[in-house]
N, C-alpha and C positions, 0 to 999 in steps of 0.2 A: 380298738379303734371305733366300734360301733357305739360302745358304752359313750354318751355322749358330757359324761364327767370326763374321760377321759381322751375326747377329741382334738388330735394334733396331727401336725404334717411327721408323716416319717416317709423314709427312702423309698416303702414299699410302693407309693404314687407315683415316682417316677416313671415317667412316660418314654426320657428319651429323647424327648423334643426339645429343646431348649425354652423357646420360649412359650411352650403352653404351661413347661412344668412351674415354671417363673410366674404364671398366671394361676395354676393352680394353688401355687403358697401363697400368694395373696388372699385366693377365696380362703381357703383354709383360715387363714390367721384373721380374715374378717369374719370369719363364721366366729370364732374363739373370743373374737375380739365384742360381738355382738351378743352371742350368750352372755358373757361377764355383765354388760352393758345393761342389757335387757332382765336380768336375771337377779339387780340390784332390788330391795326392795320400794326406794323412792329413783329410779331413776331417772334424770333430766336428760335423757336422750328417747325421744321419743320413738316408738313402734316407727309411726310412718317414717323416719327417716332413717335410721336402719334397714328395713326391710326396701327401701327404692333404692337406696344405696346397693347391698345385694343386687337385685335383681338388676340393675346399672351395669353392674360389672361382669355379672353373669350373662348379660346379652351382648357385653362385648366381648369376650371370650369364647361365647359361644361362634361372632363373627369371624375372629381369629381361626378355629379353627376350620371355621368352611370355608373361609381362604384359602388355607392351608389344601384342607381337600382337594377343592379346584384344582390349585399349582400343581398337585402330586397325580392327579387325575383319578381319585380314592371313588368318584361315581361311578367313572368307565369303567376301571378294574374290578370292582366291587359295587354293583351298584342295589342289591338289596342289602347291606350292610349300611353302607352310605345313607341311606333310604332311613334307615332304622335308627342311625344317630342322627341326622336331622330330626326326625320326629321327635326323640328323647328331647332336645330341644326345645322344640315346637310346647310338647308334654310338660315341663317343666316350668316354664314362662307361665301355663296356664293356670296350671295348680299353686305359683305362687300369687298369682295374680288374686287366685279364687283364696288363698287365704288371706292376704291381705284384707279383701273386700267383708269376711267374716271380722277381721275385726275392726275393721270402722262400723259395723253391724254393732259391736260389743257381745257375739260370741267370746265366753269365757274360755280358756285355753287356746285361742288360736295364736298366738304369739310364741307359745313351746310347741305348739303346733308346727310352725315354720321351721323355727330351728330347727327342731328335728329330723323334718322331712329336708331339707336344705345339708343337714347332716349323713345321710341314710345316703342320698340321690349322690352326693357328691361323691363320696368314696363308691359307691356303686360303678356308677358311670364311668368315674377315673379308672378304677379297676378292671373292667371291662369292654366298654366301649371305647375309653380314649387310648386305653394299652395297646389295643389293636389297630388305632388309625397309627399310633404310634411307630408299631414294627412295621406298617405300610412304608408309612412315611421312611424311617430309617433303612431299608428295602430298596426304595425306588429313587434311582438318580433323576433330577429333576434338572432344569434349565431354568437359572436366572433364584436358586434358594438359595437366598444369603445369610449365611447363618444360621440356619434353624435348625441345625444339631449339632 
């Protein structure tokens, strides 16, 4: 899954959560969908609009799950973890930001640049950080969670 010819969603991302894991095949398959894209050698899909696209749905996702957080009370219970995937966040937005900005510079390779790191972060993150707000979440009865597992 790292090897980035060979980046797809499989079962091991599941979180558990209904609707992040629904957000997370989306990113997945816009990642895949934007390699292909990006990786054309004339392609009419430009850098900037893929990558704000990303980073679009990446900060809405990322909102999703600080909601979620909230509702399940994932800061109270845990709040240097909590603490730690907010910033992952925070970190993330920035450094895409900061690549983006390389390549409206016309830095050479910042566009495999992204992907990759877009690649790396996401399985990471999913792996890690979101499996465990995951089992929070699936853990702790809440009031007023409609559907979110």
């Amino acid at each position: 899954m790292q090897n980035s010819e060979t980046f797809e969603w499989t079962d091991a991302l599941l979180t558990g959560v209904a609707e992040v894991d629904q957000q997370h095949r989306i990113l997945v398959d816009t990642l895949i969908e934007a390699r292909t894209q990006l990786s054309r050698e004339h392609s009419d899909v430009p850098f900037e609009h893929v990558s704000r696209d990303l980073l679009a749905y990446a900060i809405y996702h990322f909102a999703t799950e600080e909601q979620l957080m909230l509702r399940h009370g994932y800061g109270a219970a845990e709040p240097e973890v909590a603490a730690r995937h907010l910033a992952q966040h925070r970190c993330f937005s920035e450094r895409v930001v900061a690549l983006r900005t390389a390549e409206h510079r016309g830095e050479p390779g910042a566009s495999a640049a992204l992907l990759a790191f877009l690649e790396d972060w996401l399985v990471n993150h999913i792996m890690t950080t979101d499996k465990a707000l995951g089992q929070f979440i699936n853990a702790t009865p809440t009031s007023g969670a409609s559907g979110q597992r």
